[in-house]
C-alpha positions in Angstrom: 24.2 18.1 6.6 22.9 19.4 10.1 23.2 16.8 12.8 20.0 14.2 13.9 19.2 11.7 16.1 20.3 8.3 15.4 18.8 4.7 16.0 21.2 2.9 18.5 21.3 -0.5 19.5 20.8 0.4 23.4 17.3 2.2 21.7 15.9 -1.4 20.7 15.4 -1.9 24.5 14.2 1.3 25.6 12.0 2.7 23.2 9.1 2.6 21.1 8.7 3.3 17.3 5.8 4.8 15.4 4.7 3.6 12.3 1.9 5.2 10.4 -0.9 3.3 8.8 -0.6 2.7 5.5 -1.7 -0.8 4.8 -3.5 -2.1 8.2 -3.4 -5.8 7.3 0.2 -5.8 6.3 1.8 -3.6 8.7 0.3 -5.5 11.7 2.1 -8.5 10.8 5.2 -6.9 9.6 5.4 -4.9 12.7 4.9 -8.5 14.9 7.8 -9.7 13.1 9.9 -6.9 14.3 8.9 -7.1 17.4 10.3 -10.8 17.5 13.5 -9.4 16.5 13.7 -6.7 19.6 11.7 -4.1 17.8 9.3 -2.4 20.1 6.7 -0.8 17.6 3.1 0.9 17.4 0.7 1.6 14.8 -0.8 4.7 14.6 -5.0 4.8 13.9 -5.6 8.5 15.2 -7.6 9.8 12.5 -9.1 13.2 14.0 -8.4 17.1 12.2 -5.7 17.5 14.4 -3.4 15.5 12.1 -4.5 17.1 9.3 -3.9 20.8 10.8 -0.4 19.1 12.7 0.7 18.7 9.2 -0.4 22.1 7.9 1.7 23.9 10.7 4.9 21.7 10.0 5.5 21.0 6.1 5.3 24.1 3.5 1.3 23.9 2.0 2.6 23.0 -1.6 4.1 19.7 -0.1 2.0 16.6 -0.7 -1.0 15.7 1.1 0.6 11.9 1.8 3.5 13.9 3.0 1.3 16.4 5.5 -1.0 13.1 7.1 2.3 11.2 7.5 4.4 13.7 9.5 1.0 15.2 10.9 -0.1 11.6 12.2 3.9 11.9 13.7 3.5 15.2 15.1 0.1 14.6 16.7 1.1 11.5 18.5 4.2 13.1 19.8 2.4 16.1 21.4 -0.3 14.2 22.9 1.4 13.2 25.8 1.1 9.4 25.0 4.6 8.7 24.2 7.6 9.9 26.3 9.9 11.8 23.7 12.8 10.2 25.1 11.8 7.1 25.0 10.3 7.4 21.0 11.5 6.7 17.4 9.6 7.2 14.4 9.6 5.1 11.3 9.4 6.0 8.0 10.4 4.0 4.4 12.6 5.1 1.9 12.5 3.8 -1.9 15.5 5.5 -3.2 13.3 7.3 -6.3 12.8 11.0 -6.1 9.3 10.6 -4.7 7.5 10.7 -1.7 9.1 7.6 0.0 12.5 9.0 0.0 12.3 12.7 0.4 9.9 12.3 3.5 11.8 11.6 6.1 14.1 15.1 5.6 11.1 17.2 5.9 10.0 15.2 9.2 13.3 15.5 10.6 13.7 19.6 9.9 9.9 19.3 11.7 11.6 17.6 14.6 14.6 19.8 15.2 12.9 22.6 16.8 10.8 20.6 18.9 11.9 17.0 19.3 15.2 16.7 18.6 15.8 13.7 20.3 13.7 11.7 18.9 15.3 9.9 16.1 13.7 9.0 12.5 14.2 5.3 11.1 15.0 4.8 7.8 13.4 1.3 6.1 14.7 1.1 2.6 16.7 -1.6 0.8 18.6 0.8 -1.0 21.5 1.7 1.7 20.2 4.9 2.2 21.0 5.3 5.6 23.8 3.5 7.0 24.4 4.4 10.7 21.1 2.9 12.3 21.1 0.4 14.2 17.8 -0.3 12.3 18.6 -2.6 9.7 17.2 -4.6 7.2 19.2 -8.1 7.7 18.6 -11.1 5.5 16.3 -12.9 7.9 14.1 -9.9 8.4 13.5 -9.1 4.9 12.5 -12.5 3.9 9.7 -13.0 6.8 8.9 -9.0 5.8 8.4 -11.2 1.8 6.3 -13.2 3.3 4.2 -10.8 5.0 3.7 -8.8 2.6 2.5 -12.0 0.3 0.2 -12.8 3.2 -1.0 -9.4 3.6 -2.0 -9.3 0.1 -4.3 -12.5 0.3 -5.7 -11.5 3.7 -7.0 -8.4 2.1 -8.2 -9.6 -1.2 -10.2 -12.3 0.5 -11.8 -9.6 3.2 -13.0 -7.0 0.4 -14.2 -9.9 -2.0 -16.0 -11.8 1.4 -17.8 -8.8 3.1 -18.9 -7.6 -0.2 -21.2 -10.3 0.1 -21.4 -11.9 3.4 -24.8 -12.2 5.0 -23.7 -12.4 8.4 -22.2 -8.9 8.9 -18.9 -8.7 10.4 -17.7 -12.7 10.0 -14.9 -11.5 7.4 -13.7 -9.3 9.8 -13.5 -12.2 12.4 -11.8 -14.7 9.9 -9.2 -12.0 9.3 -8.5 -11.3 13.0 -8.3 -15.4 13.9 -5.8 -15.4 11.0 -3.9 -12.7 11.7 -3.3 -13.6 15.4 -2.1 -17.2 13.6 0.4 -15.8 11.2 1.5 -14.2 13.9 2.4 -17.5 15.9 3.7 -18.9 12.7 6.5 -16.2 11.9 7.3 -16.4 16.0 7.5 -20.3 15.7 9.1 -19.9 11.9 6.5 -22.3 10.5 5.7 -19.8 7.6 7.4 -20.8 4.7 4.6 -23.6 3.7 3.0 -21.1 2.0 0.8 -23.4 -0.4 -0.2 -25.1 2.6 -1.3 -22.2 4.6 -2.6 -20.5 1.5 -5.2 -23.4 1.1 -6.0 -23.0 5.2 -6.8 -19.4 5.0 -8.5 -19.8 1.5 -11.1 -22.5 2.7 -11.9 -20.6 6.4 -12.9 -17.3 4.2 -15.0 -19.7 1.8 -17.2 -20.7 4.8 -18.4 -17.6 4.7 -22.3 -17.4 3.5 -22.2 -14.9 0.8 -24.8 -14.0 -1.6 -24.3 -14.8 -5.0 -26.2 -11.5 -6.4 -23.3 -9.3 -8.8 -22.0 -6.5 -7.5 -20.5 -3.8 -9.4 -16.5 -4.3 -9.0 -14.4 -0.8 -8.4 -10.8 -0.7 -8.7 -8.7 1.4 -6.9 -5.6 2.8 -8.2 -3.4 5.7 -7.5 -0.4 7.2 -5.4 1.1 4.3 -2.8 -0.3 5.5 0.7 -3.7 7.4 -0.8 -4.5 4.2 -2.4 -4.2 2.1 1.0 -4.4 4.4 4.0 -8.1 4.7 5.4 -6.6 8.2 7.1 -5.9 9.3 3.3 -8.7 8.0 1.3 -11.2 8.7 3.9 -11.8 4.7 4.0 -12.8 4.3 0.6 -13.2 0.4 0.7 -15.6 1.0 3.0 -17.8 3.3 1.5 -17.6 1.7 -1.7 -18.9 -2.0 0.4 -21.5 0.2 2.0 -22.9 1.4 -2.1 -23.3 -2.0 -2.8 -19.7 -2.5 -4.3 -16.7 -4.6 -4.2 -13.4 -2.9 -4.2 -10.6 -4.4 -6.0 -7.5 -3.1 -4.7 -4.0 -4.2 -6.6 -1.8 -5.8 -3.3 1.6 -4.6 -2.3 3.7 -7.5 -3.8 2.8 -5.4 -7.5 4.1 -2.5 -6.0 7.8 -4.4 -5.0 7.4 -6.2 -8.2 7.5 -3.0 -9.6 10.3 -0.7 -7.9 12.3 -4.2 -8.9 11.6 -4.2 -12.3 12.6 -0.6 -12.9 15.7 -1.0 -11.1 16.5 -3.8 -13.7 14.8 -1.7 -16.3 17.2 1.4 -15.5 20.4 -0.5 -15.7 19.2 -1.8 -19.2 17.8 1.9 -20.5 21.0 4.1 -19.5 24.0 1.3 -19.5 24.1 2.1 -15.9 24.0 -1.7 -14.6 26.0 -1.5 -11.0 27.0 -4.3 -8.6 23.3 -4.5 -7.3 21.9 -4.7 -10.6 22.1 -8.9 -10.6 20.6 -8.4 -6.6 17.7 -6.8 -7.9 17.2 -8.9 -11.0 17.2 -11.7 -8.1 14.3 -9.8 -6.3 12.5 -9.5 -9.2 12.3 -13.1 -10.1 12.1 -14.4 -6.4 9.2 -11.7 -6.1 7.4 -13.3 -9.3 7.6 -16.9 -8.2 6.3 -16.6 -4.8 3.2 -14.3 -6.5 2.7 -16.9 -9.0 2.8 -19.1 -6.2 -0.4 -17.5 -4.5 -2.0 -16.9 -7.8 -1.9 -20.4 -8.7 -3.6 -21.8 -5.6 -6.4 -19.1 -5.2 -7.4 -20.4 -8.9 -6.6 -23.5 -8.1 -9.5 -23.2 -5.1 -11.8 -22.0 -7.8 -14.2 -19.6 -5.3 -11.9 -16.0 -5.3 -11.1 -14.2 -8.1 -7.1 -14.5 -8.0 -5.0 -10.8 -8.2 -3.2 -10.2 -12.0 0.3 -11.8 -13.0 2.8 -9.1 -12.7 3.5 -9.9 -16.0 0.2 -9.4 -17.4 0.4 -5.6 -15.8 3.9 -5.4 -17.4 2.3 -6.1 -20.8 -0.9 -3.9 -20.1 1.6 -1.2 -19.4 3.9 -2.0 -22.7 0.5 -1.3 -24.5 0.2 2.0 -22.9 3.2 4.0 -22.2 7.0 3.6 -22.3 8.4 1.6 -19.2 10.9 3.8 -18.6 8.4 6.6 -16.8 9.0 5.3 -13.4 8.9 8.2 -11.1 6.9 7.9 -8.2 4.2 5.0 -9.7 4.9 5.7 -12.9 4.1 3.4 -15.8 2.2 0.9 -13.0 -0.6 3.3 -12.8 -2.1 3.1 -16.7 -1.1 -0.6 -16.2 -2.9 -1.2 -13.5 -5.7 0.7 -15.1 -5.7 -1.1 -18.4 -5.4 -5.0 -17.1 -8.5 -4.1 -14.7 -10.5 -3.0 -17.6 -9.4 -5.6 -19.7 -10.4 -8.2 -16.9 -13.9 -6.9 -16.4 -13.3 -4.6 -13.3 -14.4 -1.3 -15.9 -15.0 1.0 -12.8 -11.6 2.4 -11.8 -11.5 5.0 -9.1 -8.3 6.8 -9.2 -6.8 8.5 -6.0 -4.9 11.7 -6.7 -3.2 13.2 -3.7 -2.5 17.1 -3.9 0.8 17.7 -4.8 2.2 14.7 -6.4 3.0 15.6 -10.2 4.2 11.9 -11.4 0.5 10.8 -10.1 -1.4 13.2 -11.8 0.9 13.0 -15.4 1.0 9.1 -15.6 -2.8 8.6 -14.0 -4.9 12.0 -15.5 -2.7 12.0 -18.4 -3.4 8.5 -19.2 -7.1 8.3 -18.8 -7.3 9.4 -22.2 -5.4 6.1 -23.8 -7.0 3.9 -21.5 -10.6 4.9 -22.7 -9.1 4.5 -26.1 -8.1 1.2 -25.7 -11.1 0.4 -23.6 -13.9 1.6 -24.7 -15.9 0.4 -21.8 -13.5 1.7 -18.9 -15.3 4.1 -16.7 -12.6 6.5 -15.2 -12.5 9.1 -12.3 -10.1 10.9 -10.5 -10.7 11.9 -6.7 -8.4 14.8 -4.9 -7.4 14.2 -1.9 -6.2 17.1 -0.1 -6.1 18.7 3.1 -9.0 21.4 1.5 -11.5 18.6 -0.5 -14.3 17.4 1.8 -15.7 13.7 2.0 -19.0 14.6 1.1 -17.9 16.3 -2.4 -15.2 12.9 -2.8 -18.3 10.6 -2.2 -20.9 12.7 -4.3 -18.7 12.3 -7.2 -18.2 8.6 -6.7 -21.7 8.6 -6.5 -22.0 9.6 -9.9 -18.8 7.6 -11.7 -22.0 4.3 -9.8 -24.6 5.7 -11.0 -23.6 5.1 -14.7 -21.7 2.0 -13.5 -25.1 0.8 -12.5 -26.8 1.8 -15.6 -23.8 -0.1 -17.8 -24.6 -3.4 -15.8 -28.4 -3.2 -16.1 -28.1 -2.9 -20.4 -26.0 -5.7 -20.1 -28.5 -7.9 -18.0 
């Protein structure tokens, strides 16, 4: 393997790492908590063309379009003169599948070795991918990145479901940032762990919001990992859905660890391949459950929000579906994800299809079918995303999967 440039320890002082913005909730407070831990890191927002044509010029045009915005979003920010090269390390996750979250961060690097060779590419995986950084998951860190990520996923279910309906425009937006400054205070002062307790805070600041109480059509999103969150590569679907008259119900990121555990147990089981880190990730998987049941229980218990699914009811939707052993890239979560929103009342399903990524378009397109089947009721699209589609065509044809949205909730009136 041709030589890189490696994360050292003496780095952690002197330089800064990128991150590009998948979830913006989330990654703000998992990159605070770095930060406490000697971490210098940015987030990057640039959303102009030039990513876009950054990422053309650098990967091969038959790579995926989640691929070309990440290392374009990289590329960009290295060339505009913002960050000193020498002084600048990029971060990038790693899942350990045969998807986009672990085959990334070879093409960046190839990118980088004409150019910016010194820059060095960090590895964030659980999986022991890459073992010479001085980047490392310890125990600490991955439990306040848990609770995050748990967080995270409240923050942004209570946003989409309050300024869906808020009167006075923009006060979500102000109870998110008050809370996310205070989280951030909490995970420096390690006065996190009462989840239930700050659960109930955050959950009766966002119900003093005024909100009307006229129905909205509900849209769930679905899809490939960074096309389903990233503004950059859904061309800020939540927010174009809110502004139709919508609320967007997005599945959080805790479903998504839920999963990659569960098929790591589910592997072991299916090809008698069980290894030392089986029982580790059977631990995950369970610790991962409680702490969502956890949050579940007291957003019902609070009685305004509509709480996020059980993992376990997804696991059974999915059962119902297709086989659980079609995990590559989001696999079997995709139909289940589908199928437990229908079967909950959210009919509207807006899939996001990046160019390029076959697992996405086999287990999402492929499925539609049996998911209509099974619900009757479930009103399906597919958007491309791709470096070629245009926002005006993507919105158009949302446009029309509303229309007959709307027309379904005036018969039933």
């Amino acid at each position: 393997m041709a030589e890189y440039a490696k994360f050292t320890e003496e780095m952690k002082k002197t330089h800064t790492i990128l991150v590009p913005n998948m979830l913006p909730i989330h990654f703000r407070l998992i990159m605070n908590v770095f930060e406490s831990y000697g971490f210098h890191c940015e987030l990057l927002e640039s959303e102009s063309r030039t990513v876009v044509d950054e990422g053309l010029k650098n990967v091969h045009n038959d790579t995926c379009y989640p691929c070309l915005l990440v290392v374009g979003q990289f590329m960009e920010a290295l060339k505009s003169g913002k960050y000193d090269p020498n002084k600048t390390a990029l971060l990038i996750t790693q899942t350990g599948g045969g998807c986009r979250a672990s085959n990334y961060i070879y093409l960046l690097r190839k990118c980088l070795a004409e150019t910016f060779p010194q820059v060095p590419v960090i590895s964030l995986n659980f999986s022991g991918l890459e073992k010479d950084s001085a980047f490392q998951m310890t125990a600490p860190l991955t439990l306040k990145s848990m609770y995050c990520v748990l967080y995270g996923d409240l923050l942004m279910t209570l946003y989409n479901q309050s300024r869906s309906y808020e009167l006075i425009r923009g006060a979500s937006e102000k109870c998110l940032k008050k809370w996310q400054k205070q989280l951030d205070v909490m995970f420096k002062e390690n006065k996190y762990m009462n989840t239930k307790k700050v659960y109930r805070q955050i959950l009766q600041d966002f119900a003093k919001i005024e909100r009307s109480a006229v129905p909205k059509i509900k849209v769930g999103i679905v899809g490939e990992i960074y096309v389903k969150y990233s503004p950059l590569a859904n061309n800020h679907l939540e927010d174009f859905l809110i502004s139709e008259g919508c609320e967007p119900v997005v599945p959080g990121l805790m479903e998504f660890l839920l999963y990659w555990a569960k098929n790591k147990v589910m592997d072991a089981k299916l090809y008698d391949a069980a290894t030392k880190a089986t029982p580790i990730f059977k631990g995950a998987y369970k610790l991962f459950l409680h702490k969502q049941h956890e949050m579940i229980a007291e957003i019902r218990r609070h009685g305004v929000f509509t709480a996020p699914h059980d993992f376990a009811e997804i696991v059974e939707s999915g059962e119902k579906l297709i086989g659980l052993g079609v995990s590559m890239g989001e696999g079997w979560l995709i139909p289940a994800e589908m199928g437990a929103l229908a079967a909950s009342g959210t009919e509207n399903i807006i899939c996001t299809q990046p160019f390029g990524c076959l697992p996405n378009h086999i287990v999402a397109k492929g499925m539609s079918r049996a998911v209509k089947k099974a619900y009757p009721n479930a009103n399906i699209i597919a958007i491309d995303y791709d470096p070629g589609a245009t926002r005006v065509n993507q919105e158009n044809r949302i446009k029309l999967m509303l229309a007959n949205a709307k027309r379904a909730m005036q018969e039933n009136v």
